[in-house]
C-alpha positions in Angstrom: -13.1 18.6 22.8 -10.7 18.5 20.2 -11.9 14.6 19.8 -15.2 15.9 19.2 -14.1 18.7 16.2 -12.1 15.9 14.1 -15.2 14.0 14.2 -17.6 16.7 13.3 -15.0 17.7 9.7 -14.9 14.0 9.3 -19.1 13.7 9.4 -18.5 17.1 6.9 -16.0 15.3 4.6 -18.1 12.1 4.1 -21.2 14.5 3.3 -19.8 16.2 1.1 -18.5 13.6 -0.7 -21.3 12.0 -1.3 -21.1 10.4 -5.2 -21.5 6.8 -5.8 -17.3 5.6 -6.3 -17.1 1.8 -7.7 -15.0 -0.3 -5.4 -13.7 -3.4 -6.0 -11.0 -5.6 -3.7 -10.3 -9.3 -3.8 -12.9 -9.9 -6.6 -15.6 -8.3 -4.6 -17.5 -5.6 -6.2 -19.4 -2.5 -4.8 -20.6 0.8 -4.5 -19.9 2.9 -1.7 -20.0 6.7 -1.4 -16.5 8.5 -2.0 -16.2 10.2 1.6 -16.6 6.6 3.0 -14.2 4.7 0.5 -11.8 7.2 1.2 -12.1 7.4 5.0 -11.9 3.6 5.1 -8.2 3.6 2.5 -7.2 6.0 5.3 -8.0 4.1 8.2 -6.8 1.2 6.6 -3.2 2.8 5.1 -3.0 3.8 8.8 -3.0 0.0 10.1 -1.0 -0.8 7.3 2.0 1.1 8.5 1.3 1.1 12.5 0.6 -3.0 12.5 4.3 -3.8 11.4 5.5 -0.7 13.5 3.8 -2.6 16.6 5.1 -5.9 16.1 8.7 -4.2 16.1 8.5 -2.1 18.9 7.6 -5.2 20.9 9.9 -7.2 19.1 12.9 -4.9 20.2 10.8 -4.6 24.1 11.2 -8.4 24.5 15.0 -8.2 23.1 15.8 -5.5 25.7 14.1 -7.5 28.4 16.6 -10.7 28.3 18.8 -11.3 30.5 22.5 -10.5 29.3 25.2 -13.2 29.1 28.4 -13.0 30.5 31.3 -14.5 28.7 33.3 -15.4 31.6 34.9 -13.5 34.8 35.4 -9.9 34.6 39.1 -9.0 33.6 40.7 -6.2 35.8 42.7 -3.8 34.6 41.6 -0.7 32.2 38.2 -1.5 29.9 39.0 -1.4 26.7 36.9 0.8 24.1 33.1 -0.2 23.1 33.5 -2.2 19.9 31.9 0.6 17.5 31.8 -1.8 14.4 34.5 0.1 12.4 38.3 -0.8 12.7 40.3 1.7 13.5 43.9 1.6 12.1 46.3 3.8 13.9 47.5 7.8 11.8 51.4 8.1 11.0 52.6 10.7 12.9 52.6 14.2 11.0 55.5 15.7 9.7 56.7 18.6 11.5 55.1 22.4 10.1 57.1 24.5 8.1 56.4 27.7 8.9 57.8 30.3 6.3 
């Protein structure tokens, strides 16, 4: 239902917009109606941006897929903290309050 009432305003947008618009791309020249040329620069920004996006997103799928290698034998005793990226660098200790 709802499929069908974005496709009825879209058959209203590209009637009403109806004026001859000069195109041109990659040295070929042409006339198309304005509610078409811009219906196809909006389907065409839309592939634009979700191509790339698609490529990543399986990109990152087959990264997540691999198998993971260990580095040697497990080491007992307490894990240390997941590396983060950032060094941490121990405080001083505070100096005691005054309280006056």
């Amino acid at each position: 239902m709802v499929f069908a009432l974005v496709l009825l305003l879209l058959l209203i947008f590209v009637l009403q917009n109806g004026q001859p618009a000069e195109v041109s791309f990659l040295g070929a020249h042409g006339t198309l109606p304005m509610g078409v040329a811009l219906l196809l620069a909006a389907v065409f920004g839309v592939l634009l941006v979700a191509l790339p996006g698609t490529a990543r997103i399986v990109q990152l799928r087959k990264l997540d897929r691999r198998p993971v290698e260990q580095a040697g034998p497990p080491v007992s005793g307490p894990t240390p903290p997941p590396a983060t990226g950032i060094a941490t660098v121990p405080l001083p200790p505070r100096p005691p309050r005054e309280d006056g």
